[in-house]
KEVO-120455 format. One record per residue: x, y, z of N, C-alpha, C, O in turn. Coordinates in steps of 0.1 Angstrom, whole numbers, plus 5000, padded with zeros to 4 digits. Example, Ala and Ser with C-alpha at 12.3 -4.5 7.8 and 13.67 -1.06 7.14 Angstrom:
2
513249435078512349555078513249675078514249675085
512849785071513749895071512950005079513450115080
// end
This chain:
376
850279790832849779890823848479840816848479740809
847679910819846479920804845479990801844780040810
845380000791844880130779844080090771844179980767
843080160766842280190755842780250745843580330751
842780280731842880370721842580290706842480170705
842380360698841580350686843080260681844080250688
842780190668844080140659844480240645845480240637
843280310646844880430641845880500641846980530635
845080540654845680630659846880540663847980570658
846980420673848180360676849580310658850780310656
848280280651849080270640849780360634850780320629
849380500633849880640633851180640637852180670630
851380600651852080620659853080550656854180600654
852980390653854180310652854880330637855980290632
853980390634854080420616855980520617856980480612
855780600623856180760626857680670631858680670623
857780590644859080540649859380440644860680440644
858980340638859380210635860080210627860680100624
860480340618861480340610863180320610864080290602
863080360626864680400630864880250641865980230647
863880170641864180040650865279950641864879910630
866579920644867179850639867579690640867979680652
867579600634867779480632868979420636869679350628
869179440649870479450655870879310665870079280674
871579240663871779130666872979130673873479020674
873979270682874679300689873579370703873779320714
872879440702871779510710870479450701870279500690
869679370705868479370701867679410711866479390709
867779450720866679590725866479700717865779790722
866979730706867179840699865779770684865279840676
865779660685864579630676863479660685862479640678
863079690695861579720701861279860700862079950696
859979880703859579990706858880010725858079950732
859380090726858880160744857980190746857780310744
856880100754855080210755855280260770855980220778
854780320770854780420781853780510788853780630789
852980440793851380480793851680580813852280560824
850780690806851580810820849980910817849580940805
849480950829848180990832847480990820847080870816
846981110809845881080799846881020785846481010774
847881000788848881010774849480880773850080850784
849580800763850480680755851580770750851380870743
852880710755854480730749854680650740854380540745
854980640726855980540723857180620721857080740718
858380560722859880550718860380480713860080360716
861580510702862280410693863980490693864180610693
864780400691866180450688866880340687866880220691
868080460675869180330668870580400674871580380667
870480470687871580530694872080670687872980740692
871180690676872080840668870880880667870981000671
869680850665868880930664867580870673867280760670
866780940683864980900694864580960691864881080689
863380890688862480960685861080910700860880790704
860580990703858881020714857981080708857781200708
857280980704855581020700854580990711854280880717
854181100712852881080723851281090715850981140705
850281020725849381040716847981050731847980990741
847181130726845581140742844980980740844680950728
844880880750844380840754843380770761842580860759
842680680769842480670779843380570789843380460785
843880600798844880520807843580440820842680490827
843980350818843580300835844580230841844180150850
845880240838846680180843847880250838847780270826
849080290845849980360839851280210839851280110847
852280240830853380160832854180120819853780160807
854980060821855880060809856379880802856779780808
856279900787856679790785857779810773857679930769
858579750768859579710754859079580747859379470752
858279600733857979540721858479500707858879600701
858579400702859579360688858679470682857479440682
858979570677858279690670858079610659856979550662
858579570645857979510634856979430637855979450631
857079300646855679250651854879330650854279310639
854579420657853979490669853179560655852079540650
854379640651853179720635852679680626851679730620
853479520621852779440614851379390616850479390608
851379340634850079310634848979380632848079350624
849079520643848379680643848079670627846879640627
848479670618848179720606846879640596846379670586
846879530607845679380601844679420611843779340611
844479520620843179490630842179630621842479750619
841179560620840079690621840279800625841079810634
839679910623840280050628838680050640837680120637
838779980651838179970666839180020676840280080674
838680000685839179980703840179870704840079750702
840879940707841579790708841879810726842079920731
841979710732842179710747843779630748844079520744
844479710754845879670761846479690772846379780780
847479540774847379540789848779420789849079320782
849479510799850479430802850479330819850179360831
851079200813850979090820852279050822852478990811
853279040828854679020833855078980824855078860820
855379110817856279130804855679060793856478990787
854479060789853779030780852779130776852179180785
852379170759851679230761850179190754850079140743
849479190760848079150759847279240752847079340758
846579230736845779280729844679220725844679100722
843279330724842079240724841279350715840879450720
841179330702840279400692839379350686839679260678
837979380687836879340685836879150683836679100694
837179060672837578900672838778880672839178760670
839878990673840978910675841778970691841479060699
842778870692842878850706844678800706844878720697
845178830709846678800708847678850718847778960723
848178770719849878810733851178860725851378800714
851778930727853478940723854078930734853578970745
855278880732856378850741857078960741857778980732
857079060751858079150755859379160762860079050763
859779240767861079260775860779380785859979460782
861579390798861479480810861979630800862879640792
861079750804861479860802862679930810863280040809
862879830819864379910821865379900814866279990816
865679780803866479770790866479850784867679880782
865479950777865180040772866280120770866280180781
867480190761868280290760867480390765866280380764
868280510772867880580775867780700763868880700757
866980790758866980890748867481030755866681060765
868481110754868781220758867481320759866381300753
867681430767867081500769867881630767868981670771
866781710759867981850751867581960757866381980756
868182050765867882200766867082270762867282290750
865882330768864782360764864782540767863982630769
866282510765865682770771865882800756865182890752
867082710744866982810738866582760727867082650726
865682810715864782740702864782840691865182950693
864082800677863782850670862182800665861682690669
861482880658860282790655859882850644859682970644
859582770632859082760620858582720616858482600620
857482760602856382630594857582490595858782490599
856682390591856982280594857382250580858382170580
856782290566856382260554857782330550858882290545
857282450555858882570552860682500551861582500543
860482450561861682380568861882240564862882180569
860882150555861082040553861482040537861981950530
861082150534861182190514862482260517863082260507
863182320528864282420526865482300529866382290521
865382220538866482100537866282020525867182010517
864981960523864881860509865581930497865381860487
866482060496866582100484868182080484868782090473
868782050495870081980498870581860502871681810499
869381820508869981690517870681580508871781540511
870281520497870581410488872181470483872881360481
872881580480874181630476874781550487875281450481
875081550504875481480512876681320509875981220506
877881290511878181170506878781060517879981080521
878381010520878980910537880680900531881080850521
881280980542882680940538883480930553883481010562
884280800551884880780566886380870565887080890575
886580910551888081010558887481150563887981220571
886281170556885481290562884181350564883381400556
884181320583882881280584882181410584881081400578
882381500588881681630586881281670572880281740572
881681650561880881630550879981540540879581550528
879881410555879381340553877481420562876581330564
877381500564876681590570876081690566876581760557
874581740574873981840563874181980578873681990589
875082070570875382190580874382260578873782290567
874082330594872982430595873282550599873682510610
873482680599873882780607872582860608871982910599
872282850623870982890628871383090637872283130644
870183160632870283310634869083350639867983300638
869383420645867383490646866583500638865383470640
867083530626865983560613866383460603865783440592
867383400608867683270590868183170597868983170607
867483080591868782910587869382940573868982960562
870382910579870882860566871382720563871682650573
871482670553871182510552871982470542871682500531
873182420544874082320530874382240536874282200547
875282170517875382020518876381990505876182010493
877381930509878681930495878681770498878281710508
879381720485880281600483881481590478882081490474
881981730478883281830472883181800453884081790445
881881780452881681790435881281890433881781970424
880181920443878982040440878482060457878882000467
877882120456877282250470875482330463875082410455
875082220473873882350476873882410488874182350499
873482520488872982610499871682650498871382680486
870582680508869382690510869082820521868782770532
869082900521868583010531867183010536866283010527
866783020546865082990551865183130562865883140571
864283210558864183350568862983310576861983230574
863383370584862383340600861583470603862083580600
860183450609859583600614860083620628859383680636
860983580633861683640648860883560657860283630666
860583420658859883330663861183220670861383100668
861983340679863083240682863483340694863383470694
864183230706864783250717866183270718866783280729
866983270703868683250704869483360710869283470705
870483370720870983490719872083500714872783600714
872583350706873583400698873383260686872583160687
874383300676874283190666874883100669875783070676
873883010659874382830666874982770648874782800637
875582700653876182620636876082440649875982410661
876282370633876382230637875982140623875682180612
875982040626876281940612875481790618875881700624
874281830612873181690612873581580606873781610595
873781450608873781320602872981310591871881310596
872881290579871881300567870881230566870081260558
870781110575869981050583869281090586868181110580
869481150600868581260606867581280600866481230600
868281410592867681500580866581450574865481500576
866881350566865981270557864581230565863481260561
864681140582863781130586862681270590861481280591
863681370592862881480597861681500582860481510583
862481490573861681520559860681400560859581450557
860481300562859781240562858581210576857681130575
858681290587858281260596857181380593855981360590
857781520594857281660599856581700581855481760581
856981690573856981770557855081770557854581880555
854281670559853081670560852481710571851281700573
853281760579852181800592851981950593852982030595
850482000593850882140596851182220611850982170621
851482330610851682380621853282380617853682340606
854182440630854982520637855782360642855182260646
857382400639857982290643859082380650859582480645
859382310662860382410670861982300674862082180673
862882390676864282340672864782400686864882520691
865282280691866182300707867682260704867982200694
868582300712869982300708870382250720869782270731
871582180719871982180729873882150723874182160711
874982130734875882060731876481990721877382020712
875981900722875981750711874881680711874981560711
873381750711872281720704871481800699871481930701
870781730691869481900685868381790689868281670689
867581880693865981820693864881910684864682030688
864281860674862881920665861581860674861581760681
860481960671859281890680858481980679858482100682
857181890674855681950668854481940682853681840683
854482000686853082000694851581970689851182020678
850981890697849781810698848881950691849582050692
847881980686846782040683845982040692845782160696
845381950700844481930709844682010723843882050731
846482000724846582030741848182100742848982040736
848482180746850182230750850882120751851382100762
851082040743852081890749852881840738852281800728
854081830738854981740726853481640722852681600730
853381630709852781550701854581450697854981370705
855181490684856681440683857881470688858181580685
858581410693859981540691861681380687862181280691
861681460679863281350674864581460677864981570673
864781370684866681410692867581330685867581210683
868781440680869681380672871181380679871481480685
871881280680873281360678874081440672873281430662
874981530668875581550656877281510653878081470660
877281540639878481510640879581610646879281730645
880881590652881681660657882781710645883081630636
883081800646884081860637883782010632883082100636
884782020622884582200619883782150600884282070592
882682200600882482250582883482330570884182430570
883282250564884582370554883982500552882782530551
884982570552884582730549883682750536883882870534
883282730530882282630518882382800511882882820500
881982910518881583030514883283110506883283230503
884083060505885383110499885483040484886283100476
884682920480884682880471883382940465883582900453
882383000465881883040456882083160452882083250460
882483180438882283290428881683380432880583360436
882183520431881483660432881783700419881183810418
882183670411881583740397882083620390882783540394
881483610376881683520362881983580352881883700351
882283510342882983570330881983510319882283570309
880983420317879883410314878583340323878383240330
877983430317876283430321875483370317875883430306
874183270313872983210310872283220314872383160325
871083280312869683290316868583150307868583130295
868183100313867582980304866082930313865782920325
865382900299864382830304864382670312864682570306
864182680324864582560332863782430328864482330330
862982390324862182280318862982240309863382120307
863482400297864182280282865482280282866082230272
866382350294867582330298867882140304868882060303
866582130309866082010321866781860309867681780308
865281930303864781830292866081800281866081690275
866981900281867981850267869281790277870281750270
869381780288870681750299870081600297870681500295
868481600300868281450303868481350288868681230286
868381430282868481370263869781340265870081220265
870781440266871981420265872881320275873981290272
872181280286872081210297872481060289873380990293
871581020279871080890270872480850262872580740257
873380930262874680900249875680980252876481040245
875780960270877180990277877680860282877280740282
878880940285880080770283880280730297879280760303
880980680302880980590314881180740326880580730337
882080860322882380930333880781060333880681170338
879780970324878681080326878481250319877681340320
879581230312880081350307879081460295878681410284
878881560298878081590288878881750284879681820290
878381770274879581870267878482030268877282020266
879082150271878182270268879082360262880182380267
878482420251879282510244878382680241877482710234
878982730249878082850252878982960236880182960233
877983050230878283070215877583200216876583200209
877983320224877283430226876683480215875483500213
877683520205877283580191875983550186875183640184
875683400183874683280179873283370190872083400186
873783370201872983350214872483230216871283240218
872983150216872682980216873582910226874682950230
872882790229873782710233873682590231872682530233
875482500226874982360222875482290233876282330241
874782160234874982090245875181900234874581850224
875981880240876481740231876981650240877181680251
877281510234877481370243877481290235876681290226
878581200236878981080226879280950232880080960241
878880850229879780690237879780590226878780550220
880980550225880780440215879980350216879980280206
878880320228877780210229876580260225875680170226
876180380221874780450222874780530209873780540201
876180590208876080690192876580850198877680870203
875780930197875881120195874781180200873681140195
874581260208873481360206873881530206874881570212
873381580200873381720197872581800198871681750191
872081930203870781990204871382130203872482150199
870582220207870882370211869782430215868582420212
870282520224869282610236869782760231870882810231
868282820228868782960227868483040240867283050241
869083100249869083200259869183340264869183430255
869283360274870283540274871483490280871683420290
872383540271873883510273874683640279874183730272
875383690284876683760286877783690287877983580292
878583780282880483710284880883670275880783720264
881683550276882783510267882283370261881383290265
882883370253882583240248882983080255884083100261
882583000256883082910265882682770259881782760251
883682660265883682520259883582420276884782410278
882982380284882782270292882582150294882182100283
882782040305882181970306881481870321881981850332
880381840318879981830335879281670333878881590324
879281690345878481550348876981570353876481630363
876581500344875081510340874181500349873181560351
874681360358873681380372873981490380872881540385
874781540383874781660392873981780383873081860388
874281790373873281910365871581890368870681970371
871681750367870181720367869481750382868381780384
870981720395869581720407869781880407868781950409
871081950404870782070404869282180403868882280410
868682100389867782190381866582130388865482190388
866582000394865281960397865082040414864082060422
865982050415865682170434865382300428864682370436
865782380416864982480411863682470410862982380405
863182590416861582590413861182690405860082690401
861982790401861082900390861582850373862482780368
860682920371860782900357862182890348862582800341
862783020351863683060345865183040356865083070367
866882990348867382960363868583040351868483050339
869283070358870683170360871783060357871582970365
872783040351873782940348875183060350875083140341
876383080359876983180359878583080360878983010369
879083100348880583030349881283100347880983220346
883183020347883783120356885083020348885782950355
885183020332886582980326886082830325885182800333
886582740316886882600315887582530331887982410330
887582550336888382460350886882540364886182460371
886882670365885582670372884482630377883782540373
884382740390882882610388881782710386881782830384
880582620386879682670378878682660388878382560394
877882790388876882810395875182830392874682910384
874782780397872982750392871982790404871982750416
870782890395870482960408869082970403868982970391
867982970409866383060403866983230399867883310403
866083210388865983370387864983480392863783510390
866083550401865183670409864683580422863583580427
865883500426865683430442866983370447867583270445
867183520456868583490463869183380472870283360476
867283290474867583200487868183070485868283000495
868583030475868982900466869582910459869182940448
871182880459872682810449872682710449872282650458
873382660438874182500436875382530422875382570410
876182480433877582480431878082360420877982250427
878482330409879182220405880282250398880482350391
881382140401882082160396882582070381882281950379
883382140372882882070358884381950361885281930370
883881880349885181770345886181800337885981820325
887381800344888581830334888881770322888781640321
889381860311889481790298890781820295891381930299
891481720285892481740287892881830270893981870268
// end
């Protein structure tokens, strides 16, 4: 193998996979990265067996062929050379680099070690902004909780349609759901469901959220593949293949409320602002008190711990319903309000034991579900 290309661009590149190389001391082929130099185009590949990722990048090739690299080396160094030419070249399983005064070998391994990365079915896709689809999972993914009695809600479910995703994510405290509508920029002929590793997820958000352009979604069995095309040419630029998890999602849609017995309309900043106050002088279970006072049209929100003292405030809003006495746990209120983006958010409860629903106002595409803390 050997190649020409700039050291951004290659650092670009290792930037993007080096994340999912793991430090594995059962498989340590799984600490490298895979170059893969094939007519005008450099491959790299990285995988930790759940999730591959292939970044391709234009080139010049004068030599096609394959090597496996300790990737952290490999990016560490890249990241100290001048942004030049760098010239590379493999030497029986060594890889040979030469940038303007510096000059250095790494010790590699045969690319036939290399795990192999699955390959996903390519007839049937969807395709959407890239921005669209990285802000419509980010507003769930973090709800997600690793649990070994139950791994499917250790998972961010997707139910994919011609015209919507739809996107949740529970820890059986609370539930968000995210709806994302599509302009008919899809090949499905029927609907797909399945349940992403939160993993996954997170890297997609961090991979694709900055890139513009159209990110397209392949399905298969027991993998999904996402994948952004090059600018320059018709050609995978990235694409990350996942596994998923196996199992059924809870019927999530039987637990939310079709109607409430009180209503709040509130400004979302000083709803935000007095949860986080009250956040300062809750007790070990987090607990923060809301007492909705229609008549008043007010609402007080309170929290006590014998280590800190009291706090007390009140929010005045549009109320309907009944009067009501609560209590919730303050971090979930908080990531609630912080995945709101309008101004004004909708608070809809449903009795002292209920749960309570939190929504934008005048935007059907975003719920979050919490459920309060029993008092005795």
């Amino acid at each position: 193998m050997r190649l020409i290309i700039l050291q951004e661009k290659l650092k670009n590149g290792l930037n993007i996979i080096e994340r999912i190389s793991l430090k594995s001391l059962t498989l340590p082929i799984l600490n490298n990265v895979l170059f893969s130099a094939e007519k005008n185009f450099l491959k790299l590949s990285a995988t930790d067996l759940e999730i591959g990722i292939n970044w391709w990048v234009l080139t010049k090739i004068e030599k096609p062929g394959e090597i496996t690299i300790p990737s952290r080396l490999l990016s560490g160094f890249i990241n100290l050379l001048p942004n030049k030419k760098i010239n590379l070249e493999v030497e029986k399983n060594n890889l040979l680099l030469n940038c303007e005064n510096y000059k250095t070998q790494i010790n590699g391994f045969s690319a036939e070690e290399f795990p192999i990365i699955p390959k996903v079915n390519q007839n049937e896709f969807i395709s959407l902004n890239n921005s669209v689809f990285c802000r419509g999972v980010g507003q769930v993914v973090d709800i997600a909780l690793p649990s070994g009695t139950r791994p499917e809600i250790s998972g961010i479910y997707f139910l994919f349609q011609k015209n919507a995703i739809t996107v949740a994510a529970t820890d059986s405290f609370r539930l968000g759901e995210k709806k994302i509508f599509l302009k008919n920029n899809s090949s499905l002929k029927e609907d797909y469901s399945l349940i992403l590793p939160q993993k996954t997820a997170k890297e997609l958000i961090n991979i694709f959220n900055d890139k513009p352009g159209e990110l397209k979604i392949y399905f298969s069995a027991n993998q999904v593949m996402f994948e952004r095309l090059m600018e320059e040419v018709v050609h995978p630029q990235i694409q990350v293949v996942s596994r998923l998890i196996e199992g059924e999602y809870p019927n999530y849609q039987e637990i939310i409320p079709k109607k409430y017995t009180t209503q709040l309309i509130l400004n979302k900043e000083e709803f935000l602002n007095q949860i986080k106050s009250a956040s300062l002088f809750s007790g070990k279970i987090n607990e923060v008190n809301i007492k909705i006072l229609p008549q008043e049209k007010k609402i007080e929100i309170f929290s006590q711990s014998p280590e800190t003292g009291k706090y007390q405030s009140f929010i005045s809003g549009k109320i309907k319903g009944q009067p009501l006495k609560m209590s919730f746990n303050h971090r979930f209120l908080l990531d609630g309000l912080a995945n709101i983006k309008s101004a004004e958010v909708v608070f809809e409860l449903n009795g002292e034991a209920g749960p309570g629903l939190l929504r934008p106002l005048a935007d059907e595409s975003y719920l979050y579900l919490v459920m309060p803390i029993k008092t005795n």
